[in-house]
C-alpha positions in Angstrom: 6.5 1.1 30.8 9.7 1.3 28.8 12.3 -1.2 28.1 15.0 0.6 30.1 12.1 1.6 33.8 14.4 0.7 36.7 10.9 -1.4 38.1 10.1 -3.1 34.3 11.6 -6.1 32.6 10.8 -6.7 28.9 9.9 -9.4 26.9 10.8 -11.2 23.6 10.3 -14.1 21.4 13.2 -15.0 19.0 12.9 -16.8 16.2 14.4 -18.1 13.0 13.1 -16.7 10.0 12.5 -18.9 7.1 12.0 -16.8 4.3 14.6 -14.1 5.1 17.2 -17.0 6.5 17.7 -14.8 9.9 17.0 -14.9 14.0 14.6 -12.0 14.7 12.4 -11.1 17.0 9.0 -12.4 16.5 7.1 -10.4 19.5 8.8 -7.7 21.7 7.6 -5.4 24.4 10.4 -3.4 23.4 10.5 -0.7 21.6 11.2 -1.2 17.7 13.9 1.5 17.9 16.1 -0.4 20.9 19.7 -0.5 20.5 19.9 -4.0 21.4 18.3 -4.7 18.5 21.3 -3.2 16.5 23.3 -5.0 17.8 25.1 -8.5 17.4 24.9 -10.0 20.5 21.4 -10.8 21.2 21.0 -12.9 18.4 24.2 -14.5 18.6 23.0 -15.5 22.3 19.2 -15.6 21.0 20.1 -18.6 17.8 22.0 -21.4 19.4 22.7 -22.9 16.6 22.0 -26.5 17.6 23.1 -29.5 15.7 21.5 -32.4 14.5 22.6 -34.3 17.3 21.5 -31.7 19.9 17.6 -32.0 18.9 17.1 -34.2 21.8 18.3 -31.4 24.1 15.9 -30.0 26.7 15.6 -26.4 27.9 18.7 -24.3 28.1 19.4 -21.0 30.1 21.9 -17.8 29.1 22.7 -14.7 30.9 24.4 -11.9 30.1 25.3 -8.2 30.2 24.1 -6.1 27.1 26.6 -2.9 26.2 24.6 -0.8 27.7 24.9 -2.6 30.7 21.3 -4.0 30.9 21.1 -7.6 32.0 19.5 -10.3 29.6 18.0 -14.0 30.3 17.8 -16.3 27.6 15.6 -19.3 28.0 16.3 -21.7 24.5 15.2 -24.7 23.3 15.6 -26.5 20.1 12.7 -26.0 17.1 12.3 -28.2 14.3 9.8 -26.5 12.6 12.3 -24.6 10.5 14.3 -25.7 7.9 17.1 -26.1 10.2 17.4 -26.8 13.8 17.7 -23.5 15.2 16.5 -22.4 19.0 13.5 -20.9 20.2 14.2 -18.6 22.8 12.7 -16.1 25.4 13.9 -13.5 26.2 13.9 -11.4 29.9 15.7 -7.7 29.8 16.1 -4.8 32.0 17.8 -2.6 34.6 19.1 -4.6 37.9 18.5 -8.0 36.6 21.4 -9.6 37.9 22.9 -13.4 37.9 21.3 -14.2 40.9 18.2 -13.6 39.8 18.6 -15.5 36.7 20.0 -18.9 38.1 17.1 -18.5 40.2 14.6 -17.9 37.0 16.6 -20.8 35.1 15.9 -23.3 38.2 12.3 -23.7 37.9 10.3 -20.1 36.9 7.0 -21.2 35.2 6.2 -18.7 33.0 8.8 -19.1 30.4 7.5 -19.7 27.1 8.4 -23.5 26.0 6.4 -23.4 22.0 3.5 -22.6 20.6 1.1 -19.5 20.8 2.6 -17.1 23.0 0.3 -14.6 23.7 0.5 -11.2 24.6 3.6 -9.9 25.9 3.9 -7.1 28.3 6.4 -5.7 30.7 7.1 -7.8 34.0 7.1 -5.7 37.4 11.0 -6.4 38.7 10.2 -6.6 42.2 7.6 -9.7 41.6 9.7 -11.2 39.5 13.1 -11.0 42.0 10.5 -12.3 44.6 9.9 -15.3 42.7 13.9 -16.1 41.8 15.0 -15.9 45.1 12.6 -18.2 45.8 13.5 -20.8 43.3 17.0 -20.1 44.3 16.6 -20.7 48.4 15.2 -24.2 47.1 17.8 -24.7 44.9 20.5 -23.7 47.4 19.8 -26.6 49.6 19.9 -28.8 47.1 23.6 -28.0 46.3 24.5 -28.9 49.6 24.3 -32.9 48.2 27.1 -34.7 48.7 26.6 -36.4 45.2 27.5 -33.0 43.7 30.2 -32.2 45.2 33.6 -34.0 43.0 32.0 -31.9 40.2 31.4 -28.7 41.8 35.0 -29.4 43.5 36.6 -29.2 39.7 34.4 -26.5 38.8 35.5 -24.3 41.6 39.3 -25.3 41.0 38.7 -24.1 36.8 37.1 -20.9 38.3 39.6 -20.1 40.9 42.5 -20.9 38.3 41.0 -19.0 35.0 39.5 -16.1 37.4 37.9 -13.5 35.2 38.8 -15.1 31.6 36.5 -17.3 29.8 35.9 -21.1 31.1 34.6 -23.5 28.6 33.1 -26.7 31.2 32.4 -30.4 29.8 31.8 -33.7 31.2 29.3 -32.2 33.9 26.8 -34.4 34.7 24.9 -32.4 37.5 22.5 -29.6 36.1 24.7 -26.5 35.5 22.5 -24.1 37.2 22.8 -26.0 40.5 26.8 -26.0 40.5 26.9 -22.2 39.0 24.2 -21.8 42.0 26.6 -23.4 44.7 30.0 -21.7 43.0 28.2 -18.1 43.5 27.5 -19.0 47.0 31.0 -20.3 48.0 33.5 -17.6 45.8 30.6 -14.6 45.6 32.5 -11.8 43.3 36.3 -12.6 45.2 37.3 -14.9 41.7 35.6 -12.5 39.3 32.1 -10.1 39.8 31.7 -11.7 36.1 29.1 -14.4 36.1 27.7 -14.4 33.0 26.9 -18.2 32.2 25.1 -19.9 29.2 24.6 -24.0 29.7 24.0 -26.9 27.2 26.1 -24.3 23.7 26.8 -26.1 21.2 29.8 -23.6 20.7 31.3 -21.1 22.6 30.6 -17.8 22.2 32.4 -14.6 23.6 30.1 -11.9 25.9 29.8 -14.9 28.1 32.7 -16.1 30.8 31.3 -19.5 31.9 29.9 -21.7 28.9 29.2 -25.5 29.5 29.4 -26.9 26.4 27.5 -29.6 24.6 28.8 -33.1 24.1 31.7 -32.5 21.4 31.1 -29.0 21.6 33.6 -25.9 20.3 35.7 -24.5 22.9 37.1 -21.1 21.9 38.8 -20.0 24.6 42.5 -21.2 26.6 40.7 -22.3 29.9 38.8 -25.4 30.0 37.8 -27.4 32.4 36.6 -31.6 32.4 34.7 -32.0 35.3 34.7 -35.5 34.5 37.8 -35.7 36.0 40.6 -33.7 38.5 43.0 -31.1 37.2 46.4 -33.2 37.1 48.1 -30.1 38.0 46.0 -27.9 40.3 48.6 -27.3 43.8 45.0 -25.9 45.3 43.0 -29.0 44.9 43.0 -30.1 48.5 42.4 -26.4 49.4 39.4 -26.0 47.6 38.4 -29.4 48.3 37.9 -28.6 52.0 36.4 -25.5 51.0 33.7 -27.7 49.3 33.3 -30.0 52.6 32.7 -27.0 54.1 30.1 -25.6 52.8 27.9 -28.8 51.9 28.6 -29.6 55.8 26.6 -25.8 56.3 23.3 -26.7 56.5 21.5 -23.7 54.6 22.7 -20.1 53.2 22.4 -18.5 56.5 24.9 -20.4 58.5 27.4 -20.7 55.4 27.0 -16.4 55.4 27.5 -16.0 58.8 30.9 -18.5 59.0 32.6 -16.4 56.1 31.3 -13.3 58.3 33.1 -14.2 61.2 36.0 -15.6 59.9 36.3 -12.4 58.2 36.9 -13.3 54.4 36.5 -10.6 52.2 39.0 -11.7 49.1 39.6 -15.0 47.4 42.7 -15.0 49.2 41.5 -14.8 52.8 39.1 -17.8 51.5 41.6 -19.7 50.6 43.9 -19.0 53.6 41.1 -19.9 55.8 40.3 -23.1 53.8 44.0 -23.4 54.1 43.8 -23.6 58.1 41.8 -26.3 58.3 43.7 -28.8 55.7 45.7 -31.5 57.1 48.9 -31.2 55.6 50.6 -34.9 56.8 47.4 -36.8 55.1 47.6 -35.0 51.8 48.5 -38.0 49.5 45.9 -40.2 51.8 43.0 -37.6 51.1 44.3 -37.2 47.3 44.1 -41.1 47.3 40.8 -41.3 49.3 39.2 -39.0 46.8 40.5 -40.9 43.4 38.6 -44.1 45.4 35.6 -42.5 46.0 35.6 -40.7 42.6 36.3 -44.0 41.0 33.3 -46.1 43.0 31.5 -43.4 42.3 32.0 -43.4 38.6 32.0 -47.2 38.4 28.4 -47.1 40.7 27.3 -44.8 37.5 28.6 -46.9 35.0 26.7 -49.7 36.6 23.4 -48.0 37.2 23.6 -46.5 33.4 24.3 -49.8 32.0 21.6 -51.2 34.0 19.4 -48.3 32.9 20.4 -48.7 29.3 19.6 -52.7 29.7 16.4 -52.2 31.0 15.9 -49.0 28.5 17.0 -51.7 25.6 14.1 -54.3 26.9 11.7 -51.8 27.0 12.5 -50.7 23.5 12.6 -54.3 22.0 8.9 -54.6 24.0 7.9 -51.0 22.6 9.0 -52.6 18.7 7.5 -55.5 19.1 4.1 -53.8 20.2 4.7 -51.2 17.6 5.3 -53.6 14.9 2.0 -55.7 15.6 0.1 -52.4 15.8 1.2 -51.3 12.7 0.0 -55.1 10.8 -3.0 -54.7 12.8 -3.2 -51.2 11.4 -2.2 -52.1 7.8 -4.7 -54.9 7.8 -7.5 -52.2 8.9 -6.1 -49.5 6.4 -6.7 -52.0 3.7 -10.2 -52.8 5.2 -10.6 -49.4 5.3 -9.3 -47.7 2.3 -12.0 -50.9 0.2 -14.9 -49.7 2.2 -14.0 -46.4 1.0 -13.1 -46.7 -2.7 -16.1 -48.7 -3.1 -18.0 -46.0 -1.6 -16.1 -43.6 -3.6 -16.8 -45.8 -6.6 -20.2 -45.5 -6.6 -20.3 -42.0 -5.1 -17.9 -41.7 -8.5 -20.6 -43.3 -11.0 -23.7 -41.5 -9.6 -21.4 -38.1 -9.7 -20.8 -39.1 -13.6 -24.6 -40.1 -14.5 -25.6 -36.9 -13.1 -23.2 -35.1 -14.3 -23.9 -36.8 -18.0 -27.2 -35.8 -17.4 -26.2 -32.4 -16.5 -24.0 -32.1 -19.4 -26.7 -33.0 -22.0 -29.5 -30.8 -20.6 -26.4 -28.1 -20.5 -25.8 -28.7 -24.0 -29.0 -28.6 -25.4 -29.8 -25.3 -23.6 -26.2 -24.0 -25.2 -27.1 -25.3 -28.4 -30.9 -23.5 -28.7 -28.7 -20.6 -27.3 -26.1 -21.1 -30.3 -29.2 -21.1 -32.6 -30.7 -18.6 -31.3 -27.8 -16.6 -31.7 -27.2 -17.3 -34.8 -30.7 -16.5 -35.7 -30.3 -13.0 -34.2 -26.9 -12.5 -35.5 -28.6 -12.9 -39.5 -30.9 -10.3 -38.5 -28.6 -8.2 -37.2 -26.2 -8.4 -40.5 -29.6 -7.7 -42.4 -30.3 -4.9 -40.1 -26.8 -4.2 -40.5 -27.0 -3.7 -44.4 -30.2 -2.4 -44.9 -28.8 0.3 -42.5 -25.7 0.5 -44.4 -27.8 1.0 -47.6 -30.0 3.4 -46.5 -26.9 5.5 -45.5 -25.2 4.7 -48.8 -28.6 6.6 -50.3 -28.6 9.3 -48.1 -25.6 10.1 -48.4 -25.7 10.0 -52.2 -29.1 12.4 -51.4 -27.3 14.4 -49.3 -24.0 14.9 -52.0 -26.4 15.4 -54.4 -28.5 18.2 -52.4 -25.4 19.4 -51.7 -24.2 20.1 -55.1 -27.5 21.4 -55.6 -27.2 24.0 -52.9 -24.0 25.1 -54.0 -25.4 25.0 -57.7 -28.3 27.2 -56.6 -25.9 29.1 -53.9 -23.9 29.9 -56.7 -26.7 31.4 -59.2 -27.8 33.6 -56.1 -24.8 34.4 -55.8 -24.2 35.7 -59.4 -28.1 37.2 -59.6 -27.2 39.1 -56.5 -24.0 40.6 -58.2 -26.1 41.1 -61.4 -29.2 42.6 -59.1 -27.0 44.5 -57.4 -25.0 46.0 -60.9 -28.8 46.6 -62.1 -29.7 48.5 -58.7 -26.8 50.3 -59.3 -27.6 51.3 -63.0 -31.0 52.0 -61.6 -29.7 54.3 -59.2 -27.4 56.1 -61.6 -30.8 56.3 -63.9 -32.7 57.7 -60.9 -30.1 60.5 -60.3 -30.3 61.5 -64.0 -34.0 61.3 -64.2 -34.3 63.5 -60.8 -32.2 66.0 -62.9 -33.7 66.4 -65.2 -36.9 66.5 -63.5 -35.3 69.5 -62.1 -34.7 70.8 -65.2 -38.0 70.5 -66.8 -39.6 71.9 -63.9 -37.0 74.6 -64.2 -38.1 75.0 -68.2 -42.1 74.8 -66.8 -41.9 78.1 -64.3 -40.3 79.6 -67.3 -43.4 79.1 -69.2 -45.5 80.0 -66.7 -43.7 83.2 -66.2 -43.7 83.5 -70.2 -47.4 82.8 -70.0 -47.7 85.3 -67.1 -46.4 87.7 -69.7 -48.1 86.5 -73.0 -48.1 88.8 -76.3 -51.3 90.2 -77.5 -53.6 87.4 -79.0 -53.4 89.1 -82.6 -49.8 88.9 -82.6 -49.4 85.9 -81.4 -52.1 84.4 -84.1 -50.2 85.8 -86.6 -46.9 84.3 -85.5 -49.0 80.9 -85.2 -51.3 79.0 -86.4 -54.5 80.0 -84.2 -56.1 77.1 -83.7 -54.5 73.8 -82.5 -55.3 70.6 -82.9 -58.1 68.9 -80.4 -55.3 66.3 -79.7 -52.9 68.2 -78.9 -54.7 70.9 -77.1 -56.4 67.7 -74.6 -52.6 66.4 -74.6 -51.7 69.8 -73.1 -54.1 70.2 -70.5 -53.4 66.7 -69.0 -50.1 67.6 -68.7 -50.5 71.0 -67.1 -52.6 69.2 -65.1 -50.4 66.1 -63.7 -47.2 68.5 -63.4 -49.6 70.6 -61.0 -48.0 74.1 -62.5 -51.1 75.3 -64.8 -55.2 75.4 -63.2 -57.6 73.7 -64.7 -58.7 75.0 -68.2 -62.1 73.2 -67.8 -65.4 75.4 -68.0 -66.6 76.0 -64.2 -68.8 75.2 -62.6 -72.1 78.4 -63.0 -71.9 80.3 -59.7 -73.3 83.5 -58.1 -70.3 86.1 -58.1 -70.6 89.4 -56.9 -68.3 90.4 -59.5 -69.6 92.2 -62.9 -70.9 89.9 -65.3 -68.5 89.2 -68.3 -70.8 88.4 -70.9 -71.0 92.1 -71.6 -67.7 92.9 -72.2 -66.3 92.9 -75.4 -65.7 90.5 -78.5 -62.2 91.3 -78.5 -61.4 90.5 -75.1 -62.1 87.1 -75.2 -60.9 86.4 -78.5 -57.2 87.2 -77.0 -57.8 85.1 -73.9 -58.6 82.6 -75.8 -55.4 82.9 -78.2 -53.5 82.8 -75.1 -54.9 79.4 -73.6 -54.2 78.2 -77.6 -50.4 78.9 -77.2 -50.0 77.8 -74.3 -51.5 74.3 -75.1 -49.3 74.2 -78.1 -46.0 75.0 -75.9 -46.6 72.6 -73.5 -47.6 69.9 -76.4 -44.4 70.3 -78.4 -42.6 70.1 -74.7 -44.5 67.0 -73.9 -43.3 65.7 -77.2 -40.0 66.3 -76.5 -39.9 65.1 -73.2 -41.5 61.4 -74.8 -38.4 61.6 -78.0 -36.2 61.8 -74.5 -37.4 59.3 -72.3 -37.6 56.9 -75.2 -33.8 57.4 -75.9 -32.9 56.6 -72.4 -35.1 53.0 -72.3 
């Protein structure tokens, strides 16, 4: 249920803040966005701004309308738990809440919040809540129908009747102001104004409000003020409303009082005057002006007598109360002192057992920090020994490791220049290889060339002739092998006897193998003198 529900009345507690030297709202059913809240006038209302002089002040009671025409009780009292003597104050808020309802809330609603933990807030149900003001305010009603109140509400009603809708600062009241606002609502209604906005026991005035009663030696702002400590000197309506007063205390509840304005058919401040007007006697004006001042003036000197008394007897009881206070406080002194020796001896010796055990403590503590300190110390050597036989070791290696290095680049380098000169050699060899496998070519070339010249050999004769016929054993073996390894000439070795089907060659002639064997001669001297040449060659090129 919202702040503004036609059937809901918020709460909030208003306080002054310490820290950030403001009135704020400490708990709220409202929400945090209300526009009451941005404004002015609730905390104006909300921090009373008592004096020093006002901390003896009981409960006071606000109301007002808020611009959004909501209506707002204020229930205050002074807190001292600040730094300055600001008010505590309760707040009610809502649609419909009118100023009925709130003299009727400020005569005697229990649930208002008077200190301490408040609790959770929540929205109040309207209805209930009208229920239980207009109960308070039937009771209160009655009450205002007391003669003893009626100089003061007399004045009042003159101030209200004279000011009509401006503001009306009120002093000198010594009646509660609920009650007399209570019995001025019930005898002018809304004929002198529909404005009755009222705050009671201000230090100051403040504006949003038409009726303020002020304080002793409180601020009036405004151009109408009333005393109701004594009569208006100039006020031609006095007697009027005077009767008008009679009047209605003579009424003996609400009811009757309705039904006589009913009948006599008052529906403006002026017909309720004229009709108070019929009823004055006019010849006895200066007797009834005169029979008032003597009542108001017993009456005043019957107060001044009982408050004197009362102030007497409050004196007595305040001498008894110092008195009984001051023997107290010897009787208190002398058992503080009894007291406070019981308990420093105790403390004394609760002291010097505390300092023997904690000696004790202190030297076992020690001890155990000094075998620690050793200890320490102890494993701190090691550690620096650790510490350089580590850094030694490193030292080394790394001289090992510089030197292995060096020698790694030493030998990387030497690789490095037998690879160039391994690689210039294979390269030599290479060119060698070529040049060898030409001339290979070549002499195998020159070899078929013999064979083809031995294909076609000259007649032995001729050829003995031309050499010399027979060769050397040496050099005719040295052949042979050759021939033989170079794979171009058959073996020249005597085979092997076998049968052949072939005609036997020992019968042929002499001269026949006299030139075979010539030819195998020059042969074995051609391939000599090449072998000899090919040696002269190959020894040139190592």
């Amino acid at each position: 249920m919202d702040g503004k529900s036609l059937n809901g009345v918020d709460q909030a507690i208003m306080l002054y803040d310490q820290q950030l030297g403001v009135f704020r709202p400490a708990a709220s059913t409202l929400p945090a966005d209300d526009r009451l809240f941005a404004s002015s006038q609730l905390f104006t209302l909300a921090d009373a701004a008592y004096r020093n002089q006002d901390a003896h002040v009981g409960s006071s009671f606000c109301y007002a309308r808020t611009p959004d025409d909501r209506g707002m009780i204020l229930h205050r009292f002074p807190d001292g738990d600040t730094d300055r003597l600001s008010a505590a104050t309760h707040v009610l808020i809502g649609d419909k809440v009118a100023a009925g309802m709130a003299l009727g809330l400020a005569s005697g609603w229990p649930h208002w919040w008077r200190g301490g933990p408040w609790g959770e807030l929540y929205p109040l149900d309207r209805d209930h809540l009208l229920e239980q003001a207009q109960e308070q305010l039937r009771r209160q009603q009655h009450t205002a129908r007391s003669r003893t109140i009626e100089e003061e509400l007399t004045r009042l009603i003159v101030a209200l009747v004279d000011v009509r809708s401006a503001p009306l600062a009120i002093t000198g009241h010594t009646h509660d102001p609920a009650l007399l606002l209570i019995a001025a609502r019930d005898i002018l209604r809304d004929w002198a104004s529909p404005d009755w906005s009222f705050s009671t026991s201000e230090p100051a005035q403040h504006s949003g409000v038409r009726i303020t009663f002020l304080l002793p030696n409180g601020q009036p702002h405004s151009d109408g003020y009333a005393d109701l400590a004594s009569y208006p000197q100039h006020s031609p309506q006095l007697i009027t409303i005077a009767n008008l007063v009679r009047a209605y205390t003579n009424s003996p509840d609400p009811a009757t009082w309705s039904t006589l304005l009913e009948k006599a058919g008052i529906n403006t401040l002026d017909d309720l005057l004229s009709w108070a007007e019929g009823f004055t006697p006019t010849p006895g004006t200066e007797d009834l002006k005169r029979t008032l001042n003597d009542n108001h003036n017993h009456q005043i000197t019957a107060l001044k007598t009982a408050a004197q008394a009362a102030q007497d007897a409050l004196q007595r009881e305040i001498a008894e109360l110092t008195r009984t206070r001051d023997e107290a406080v010897q009787t208190n002194a002398v058992l503080q002192r009894q007291q406070a020796e019981n308990i420093r001896r105790s403390l004394v010796d609760d002291h010097n057992q505390q300092v023997i055990a904690l000696k004790t403590a202190a030297q076992k503590t020690q001890q155990a920090l000094q075998d620690q300190i050793t200890e320490l110390a102890k494993t701190r050597d090691d550690v620096a020994q650790n510490n350089t036989a580590l850094q030694r070791q490193w030292i080394i290696s790394q001289n090992q490791w510089a030197k292995s290095r060096k020698e790694l680049e030493t030998k990387t380098d030497q690789a490095t220049e037998c690879l160039a000169e391994f690689e210039q050699r294979a390269l030599r060899a290479e060119e060698k290889n070529k040049r060898l496998a030409g001339e290979k070519d070549s002499l195998r070339v020159d070899v078929r060339m013999l064979q083809d010249l031995l294909a076609a050999a000259p007649p032995a004769n001729v050829l003995a002739r031309q050499t010399n016929p027979i060769l050397p054993e040496s050099q005719r073996e040295a052949g042979k092998v050759f021939l033989h390894a170079s794979g171009q000439l058959e073996n020249t070795s005597t085979p092997v006897a076998q049968k052949d089907d072939r005609e036997d060659t020992s019968s042929q002639p002499r001269s026949d193998r006299i030139r075979r064997e010539d030819t195998v001669a020059l042969a074995a001297a051609v391939v000599s003198f090449g072998l000899l040449f090919l040696l002269i060659l190959l020894s040139g090129l190592a």
